[in-house]
Rosetta silent file (secondary structure, phi, psi, omega in degrees, C-alpha in Angstrom):
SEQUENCE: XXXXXXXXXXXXXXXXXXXXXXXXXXXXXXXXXXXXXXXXXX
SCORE:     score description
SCORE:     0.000 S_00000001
   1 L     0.000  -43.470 -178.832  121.011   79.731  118.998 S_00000001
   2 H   -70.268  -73.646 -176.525  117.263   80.756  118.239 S_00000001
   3 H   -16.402  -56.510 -161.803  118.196   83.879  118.500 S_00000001
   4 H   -70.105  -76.871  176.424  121.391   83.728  116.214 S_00000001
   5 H     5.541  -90.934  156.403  118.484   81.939  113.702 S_00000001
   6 H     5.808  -74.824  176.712  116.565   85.181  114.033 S_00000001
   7 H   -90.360   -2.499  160.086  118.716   87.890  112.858 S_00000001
   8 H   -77.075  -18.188 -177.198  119.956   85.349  110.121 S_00000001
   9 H   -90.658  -10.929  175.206  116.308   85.257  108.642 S_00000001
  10 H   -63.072  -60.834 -174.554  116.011   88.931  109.353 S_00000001
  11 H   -66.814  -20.247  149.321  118.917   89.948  107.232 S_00000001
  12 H   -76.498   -5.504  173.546  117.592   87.607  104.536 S_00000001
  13 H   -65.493  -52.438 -158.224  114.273   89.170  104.376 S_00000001
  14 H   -85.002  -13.463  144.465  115.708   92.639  103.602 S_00000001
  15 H   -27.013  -68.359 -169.483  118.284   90.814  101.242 S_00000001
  16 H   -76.820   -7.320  168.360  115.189   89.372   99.228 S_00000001
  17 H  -100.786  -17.915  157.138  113.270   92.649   99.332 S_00000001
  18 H   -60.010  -51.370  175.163  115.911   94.574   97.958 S_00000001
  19 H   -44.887  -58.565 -169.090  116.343   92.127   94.895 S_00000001
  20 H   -62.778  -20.451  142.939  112.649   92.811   94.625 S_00000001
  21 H   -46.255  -55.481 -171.349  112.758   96.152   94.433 S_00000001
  22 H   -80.437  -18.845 -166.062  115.193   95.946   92.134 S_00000001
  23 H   -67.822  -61.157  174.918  113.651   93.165   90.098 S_00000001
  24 H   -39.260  -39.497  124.766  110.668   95.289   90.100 S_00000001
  25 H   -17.594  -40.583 -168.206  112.742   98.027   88.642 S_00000001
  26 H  -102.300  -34.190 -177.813  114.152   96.185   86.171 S_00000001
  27 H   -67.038  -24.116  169.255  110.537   94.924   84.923 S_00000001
  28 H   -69.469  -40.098  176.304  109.653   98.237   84.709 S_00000001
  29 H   -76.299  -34.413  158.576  112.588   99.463   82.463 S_00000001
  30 H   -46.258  -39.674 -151.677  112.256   96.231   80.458 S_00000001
  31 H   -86.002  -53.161 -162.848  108.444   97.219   80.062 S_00000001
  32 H   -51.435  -60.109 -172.188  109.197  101.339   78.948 S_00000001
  33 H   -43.343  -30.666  169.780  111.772   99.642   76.188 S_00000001
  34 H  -107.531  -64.888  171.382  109.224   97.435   74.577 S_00000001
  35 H    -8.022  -53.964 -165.833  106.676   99.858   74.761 S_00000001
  36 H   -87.092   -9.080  176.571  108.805  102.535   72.592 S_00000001
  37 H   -76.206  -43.168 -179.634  109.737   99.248   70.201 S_00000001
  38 H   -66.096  -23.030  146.367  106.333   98.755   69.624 S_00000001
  39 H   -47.329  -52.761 -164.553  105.547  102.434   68.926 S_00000001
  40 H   -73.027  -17.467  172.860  108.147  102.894   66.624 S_00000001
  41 L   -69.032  -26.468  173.902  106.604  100.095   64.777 S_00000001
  42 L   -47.781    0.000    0.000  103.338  101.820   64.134 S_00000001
């Protein structure tokens, strides 16, 4: 049973670090996009 526990919180760690990757990803592409709005405003 502990075991079984185990490799369920394992496989949610690298679940939640992939979202974070991508979330991280996404804040970055979010970030370039307002950058070039705010240039073009200049």
């Amino acid at each position: 049973m502990i075991i079984h526990q185990d490799k369920i919180i394992k496989m949610n760690v690298i679940k939640y670090d992939k979202l974070d990757n991508y979330a991280q990803m996404l804040n970055a592409i979010t970030q370039k996009i307002l950058m070039r709005e705010v240039q073009e405003r200049k």
